[in-house]
N, C-alpha and C positions, 0 to 999 in steps of 0.2 A: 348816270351822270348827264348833266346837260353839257349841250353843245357848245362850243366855245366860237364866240363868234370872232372871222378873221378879221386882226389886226390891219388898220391900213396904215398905209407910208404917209410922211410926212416929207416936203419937199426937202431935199438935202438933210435931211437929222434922223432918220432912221421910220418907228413909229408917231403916230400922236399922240401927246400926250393924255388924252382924257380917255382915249381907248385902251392906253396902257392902264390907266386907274381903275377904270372898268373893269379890266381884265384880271387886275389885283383884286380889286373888292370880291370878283367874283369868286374868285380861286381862292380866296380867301375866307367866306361866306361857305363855300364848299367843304375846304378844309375842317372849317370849324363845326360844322354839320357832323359832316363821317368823324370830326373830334367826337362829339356829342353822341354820335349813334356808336362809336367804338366803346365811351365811356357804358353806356346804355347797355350793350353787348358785355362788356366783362362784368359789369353788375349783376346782369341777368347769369351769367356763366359764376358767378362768386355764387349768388343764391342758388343755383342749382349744384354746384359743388357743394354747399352749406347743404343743402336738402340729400344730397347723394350718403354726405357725411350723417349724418343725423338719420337716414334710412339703413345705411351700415350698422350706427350704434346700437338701433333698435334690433336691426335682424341679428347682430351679436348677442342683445340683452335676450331676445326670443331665443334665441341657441343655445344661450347658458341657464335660461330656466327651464328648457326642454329638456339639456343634462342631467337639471336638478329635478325633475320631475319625474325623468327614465329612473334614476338611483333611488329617489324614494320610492316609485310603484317597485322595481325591482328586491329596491330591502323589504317591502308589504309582502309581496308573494313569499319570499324566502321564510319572512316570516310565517306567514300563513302556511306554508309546506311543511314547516318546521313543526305549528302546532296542529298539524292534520296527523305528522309522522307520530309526537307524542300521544294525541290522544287515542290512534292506532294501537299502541302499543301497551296504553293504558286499558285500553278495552279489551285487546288479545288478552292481557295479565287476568283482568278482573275475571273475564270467560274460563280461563284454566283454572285458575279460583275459584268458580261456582264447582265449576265441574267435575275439579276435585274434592270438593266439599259434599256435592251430590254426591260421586261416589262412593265417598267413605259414608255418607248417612245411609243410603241406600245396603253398604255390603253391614254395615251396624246393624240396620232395621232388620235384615234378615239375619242374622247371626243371634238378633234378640228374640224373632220370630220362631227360629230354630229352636233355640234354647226353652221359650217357653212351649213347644212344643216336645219336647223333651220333659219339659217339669210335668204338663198334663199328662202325655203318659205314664210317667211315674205317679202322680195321684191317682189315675184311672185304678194303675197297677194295686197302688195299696188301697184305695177303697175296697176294690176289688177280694185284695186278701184280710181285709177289716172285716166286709162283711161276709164273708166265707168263716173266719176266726170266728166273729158275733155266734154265728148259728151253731157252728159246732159248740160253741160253749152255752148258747142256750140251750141246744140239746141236752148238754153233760146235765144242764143247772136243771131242767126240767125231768131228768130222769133220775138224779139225786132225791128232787125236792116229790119224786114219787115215791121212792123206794121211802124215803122219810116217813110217807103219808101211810104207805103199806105199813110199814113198821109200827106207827102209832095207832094203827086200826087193832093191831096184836095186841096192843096194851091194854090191861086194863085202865082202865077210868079212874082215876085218883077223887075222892069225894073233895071238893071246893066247894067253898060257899058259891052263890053264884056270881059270877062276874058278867061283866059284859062281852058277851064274847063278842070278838073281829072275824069279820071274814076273810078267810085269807084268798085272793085270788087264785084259781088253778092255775100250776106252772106254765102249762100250757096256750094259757089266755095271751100270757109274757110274754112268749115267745112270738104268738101271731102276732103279739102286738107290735111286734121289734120290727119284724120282717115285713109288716104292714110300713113300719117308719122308715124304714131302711130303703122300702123298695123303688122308692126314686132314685137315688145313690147309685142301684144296685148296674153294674156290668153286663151280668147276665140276664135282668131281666128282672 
């Protein structure tokens, strides 16, 4: 603030008057200033309450989509755990699934393995006594179709015109022949 300069006397009436005017305008002039700079002062103090206000709303608004943004990443994850936990449990199922599928193919595979090993030995077996049967009965056939041959050697000769005779194979030929066919077949050899 400026200096106020002192007021002088007037003879008998107290100040003078134009010092008093001065004195007014100035104080006056002053007033209306610090009016002006008070005005200036609470403007600036309104806009920055306006500005405090309006930094509140935002940091609010920031706050409440920071909420909204924890709750959705949060519902994500749960979700995401949620489908990590199913398809865990999908995959465990489908595993005991295979496994038990394997299983049963597998104890199948050998029980069918089994089984036809069973059925070949059983073929082995009766090939085996086919062609044992085969021989002995080619035997019988070939020592019949001898005694036969012996027996017509006795005979006389009945006169026929002549015909064409057949040869008839020796029974014997038969029989190599069999055992020749057989002896792939054969068990023993």
């Amino acid at each position: 603030m400026e200096e106020q300069p002192a007021l002088r006397r007037a003879l008998f009436r107290g100040y003078r008057r134009a010092d008093v005017e001065l004195a007014l305008a100035r104080s006056t002039i002053a007033r209306e200033r610090v009016q002006l700079e008070l005005e200036a002062v609470r403007a600036r103090a309104e806009d920055l309450l306006a500005d405090v206000e309006e930094q509140r709303t935002q940091i609010a608004d920031h706050r409440r989509r920071e909420a909204e943004l924890l709750a959705a990443l949060d519902e994500v994850r749960d979700r995401r755990d949620s489908l990590e936990r199913e398809a865990r449990l999908q995959a465990n199922d489908i595993l005991a699934d295979a496994r038990e599928r394997a299983a049963a193919y597998r104890t199948e595979g050998l029980q069918e393995i089994q089984e036809l090993q069973e059925q070949v030995e059983q073929l082995l077996s009766l090939k085996s006594g086919l062609t044992a049967t085969l021989k002995q009965t080619m035997g019988e056939v070939g020592g019949i179709l001898d005694r036969l041959a012996g027996t017509a050697a006795k005979l006389p000769e009945p006169v026929h015109e002549p015909e064409q005779v057949h040869e008839h194979p020796h029974p014997h030929d038969h029989a190599e022949d069999l055992d020749s066919a057989l002896s792939p077949f054969s068990a023993d050899g």
